[in-house]
N, C-alpha and C positions, 0 to 999 in steps of 0.2 A: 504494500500500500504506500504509495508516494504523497507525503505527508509536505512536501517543501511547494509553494506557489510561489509564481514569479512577482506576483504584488500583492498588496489590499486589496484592488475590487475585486481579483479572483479568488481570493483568499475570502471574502466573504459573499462568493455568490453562490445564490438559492441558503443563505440563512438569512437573511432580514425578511420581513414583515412586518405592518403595520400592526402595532396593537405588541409586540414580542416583551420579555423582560430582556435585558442586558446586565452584564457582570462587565466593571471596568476596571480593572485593577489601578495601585497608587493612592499616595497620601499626600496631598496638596500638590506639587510637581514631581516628585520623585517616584521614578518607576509606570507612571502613565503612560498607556495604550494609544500614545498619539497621533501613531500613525494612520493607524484603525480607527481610531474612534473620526481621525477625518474622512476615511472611506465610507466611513456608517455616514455621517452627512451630506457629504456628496451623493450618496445613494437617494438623496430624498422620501427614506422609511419614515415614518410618523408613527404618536400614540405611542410612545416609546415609555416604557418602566426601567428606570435608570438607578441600580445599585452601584454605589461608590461612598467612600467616603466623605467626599468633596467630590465638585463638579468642575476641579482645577480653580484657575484665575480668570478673570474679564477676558474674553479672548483667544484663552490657550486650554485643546485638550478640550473635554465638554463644557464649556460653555461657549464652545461656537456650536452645538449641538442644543444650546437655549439661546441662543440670537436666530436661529431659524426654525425655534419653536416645533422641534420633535422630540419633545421632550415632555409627557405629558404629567411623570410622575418622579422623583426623586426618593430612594430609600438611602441615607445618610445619615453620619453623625454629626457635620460639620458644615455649615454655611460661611463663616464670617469672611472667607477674603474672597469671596465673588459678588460683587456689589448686583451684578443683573440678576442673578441666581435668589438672593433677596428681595428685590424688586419684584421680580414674576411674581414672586411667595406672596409677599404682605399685599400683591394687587388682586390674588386668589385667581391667578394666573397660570400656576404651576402646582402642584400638588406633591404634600411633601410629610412621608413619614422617620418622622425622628426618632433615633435610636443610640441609646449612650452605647461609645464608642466600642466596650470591650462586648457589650450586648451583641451589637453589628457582627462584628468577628465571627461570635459564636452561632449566629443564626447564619453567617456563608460556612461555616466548618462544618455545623448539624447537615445542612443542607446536602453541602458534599460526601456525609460519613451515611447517608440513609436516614438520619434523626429526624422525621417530622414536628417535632417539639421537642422544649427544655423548660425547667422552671429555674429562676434565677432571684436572688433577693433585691440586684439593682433594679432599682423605680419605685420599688413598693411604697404606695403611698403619695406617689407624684402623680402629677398629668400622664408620665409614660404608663401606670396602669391604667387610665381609664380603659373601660370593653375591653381584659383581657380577664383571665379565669386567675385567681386567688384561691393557695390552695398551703393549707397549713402542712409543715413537718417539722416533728421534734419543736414541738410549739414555736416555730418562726414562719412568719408569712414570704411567699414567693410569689412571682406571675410567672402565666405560662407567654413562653417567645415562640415562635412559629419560625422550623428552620427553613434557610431559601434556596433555589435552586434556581436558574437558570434558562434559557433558549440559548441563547449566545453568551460564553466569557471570553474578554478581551483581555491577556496580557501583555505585562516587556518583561523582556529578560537580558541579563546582559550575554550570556551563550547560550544555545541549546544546538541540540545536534539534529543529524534529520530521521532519527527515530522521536524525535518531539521532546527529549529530555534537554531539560534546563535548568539552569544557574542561575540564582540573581546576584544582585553584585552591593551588597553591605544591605542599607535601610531598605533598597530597592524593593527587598522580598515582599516586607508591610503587607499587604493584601491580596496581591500578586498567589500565592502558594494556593491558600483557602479558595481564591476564588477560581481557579483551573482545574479545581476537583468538584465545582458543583454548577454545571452546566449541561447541556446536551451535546455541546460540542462549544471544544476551546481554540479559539483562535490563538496564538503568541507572535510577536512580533520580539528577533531577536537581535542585538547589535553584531555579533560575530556567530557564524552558521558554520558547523564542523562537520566530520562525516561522523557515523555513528560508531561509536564504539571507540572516539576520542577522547572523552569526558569521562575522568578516574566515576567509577560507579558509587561511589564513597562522597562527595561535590555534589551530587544532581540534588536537586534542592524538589521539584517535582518530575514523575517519572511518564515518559511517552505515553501511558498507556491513556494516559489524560489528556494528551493534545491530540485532536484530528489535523490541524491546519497550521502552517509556520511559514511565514518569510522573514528574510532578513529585514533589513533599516540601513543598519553601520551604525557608526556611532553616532548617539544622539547628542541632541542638543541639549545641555544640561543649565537649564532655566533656574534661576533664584529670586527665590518669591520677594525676600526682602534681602536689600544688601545692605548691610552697617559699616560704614567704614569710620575709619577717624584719621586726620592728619596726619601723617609720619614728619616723627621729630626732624629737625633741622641735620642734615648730614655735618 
């Protein structure tokens, strides 16, 4: 089975539809499905269910995927550095389930392990339980999370080979791993593309049998959300 495509559009043709979920791996800019996620857009699919943690920055990564409005719902933990991603929100524009951070995790892990639920103590008691089941043990209260799964997940990676096994490369991993284990089919997008059986088996961080689909990239462009510098002293 030849798992390597020559780009994005082929890489994701006959999986979009309108109305589909989406898995995008990355945590603000590091490790995002860039490539892809711009082929998802230029495809002109709508009605889109967008799991990520963030929807990137103004501009970059999905939220040029909420400038042309195919985006119909967001499952996230994190809004604050996408000014338009907030705007849709508060205009009741875009639809939007909030999930504390390590909650999110665990409902793409359940999702990709067969888990159709978990009960968890975070939320208990906040707006995150509202409509969810409360269920006492060892006298502490829990809600139940509903794990997630997939039509399409998008990752990066910084190697993978062309049996579909991949590496990330440091923080890169973040969501990237969980979310290429619970979908119907993973697309990866890799910087460096090996032949198979290059990569010590001991390194692969997720294993082929979870990616259907891979192209290369090269090396990305490595975006910094905020840069802080300060004057350097007088030589």
């Amino acid at each position: 089975m030849n798992k390597v495509y020559p780009n994005a559009k082929s890489a994701l043709d006959g999986l979009l539809k309108d109305g589909i979920m989406i898995m995008s791996g990355g945590f603000g800019l590091c490790g995002i499905a860039e490539t892809l996620s711009d082929a998802i857009r230029d495809s002109g699919v709508k009605g889109l269910t967008v799991v990520s943690n963030n929807a990137g920055v103004d501009g970059i990564g999905l939220s040029r995927l909420l400038e042309t409005r195919q985006i119909k719902k967001m499952i996230s933990s994190y809004v604050g550095e996408n000014k338009l991603f907030a705007q849709q929100y508060l205009a009741g524009e875009l639809e939007l389930e909030f999930n504390p951070q390590g909650t999110l995790a665990e409902r793409i892990r359940a999702g990709g392990a067969g888990i159709p639920a978990f009960y968890t103590k975070t939320g208990v008691g906040t707006l995150i339980a509202e409509g969810k089941e409360v269920k006492e043990f060892d006298g502490e209260k829990y809600i139940m999370e509903r794990g997630l799964f997939a039509d399409v997940a998008i990752v990066h990676a910084w190697k993978g080979d062309t049996a579909g096994n991949l590496v990330y490369r440091k923080t890169a991993r973040n969501f990237n791993p969980m979310m290429a284990t619970a979908a119907k089919v993973t697309v990866a997008e890799v910087e460096h593309l090996v032949p198979a059986g290059e990569i010590d088996p001991d390194h692969i961080h997720t294993p082929g049998i979870f990616v259907k689909r891979i192209i290369e990239v090269g090396t990305a462009n490595k975006r910094i959300e905020f840069r802080n510098t300060r004057p350097r002293p007088a030589a």
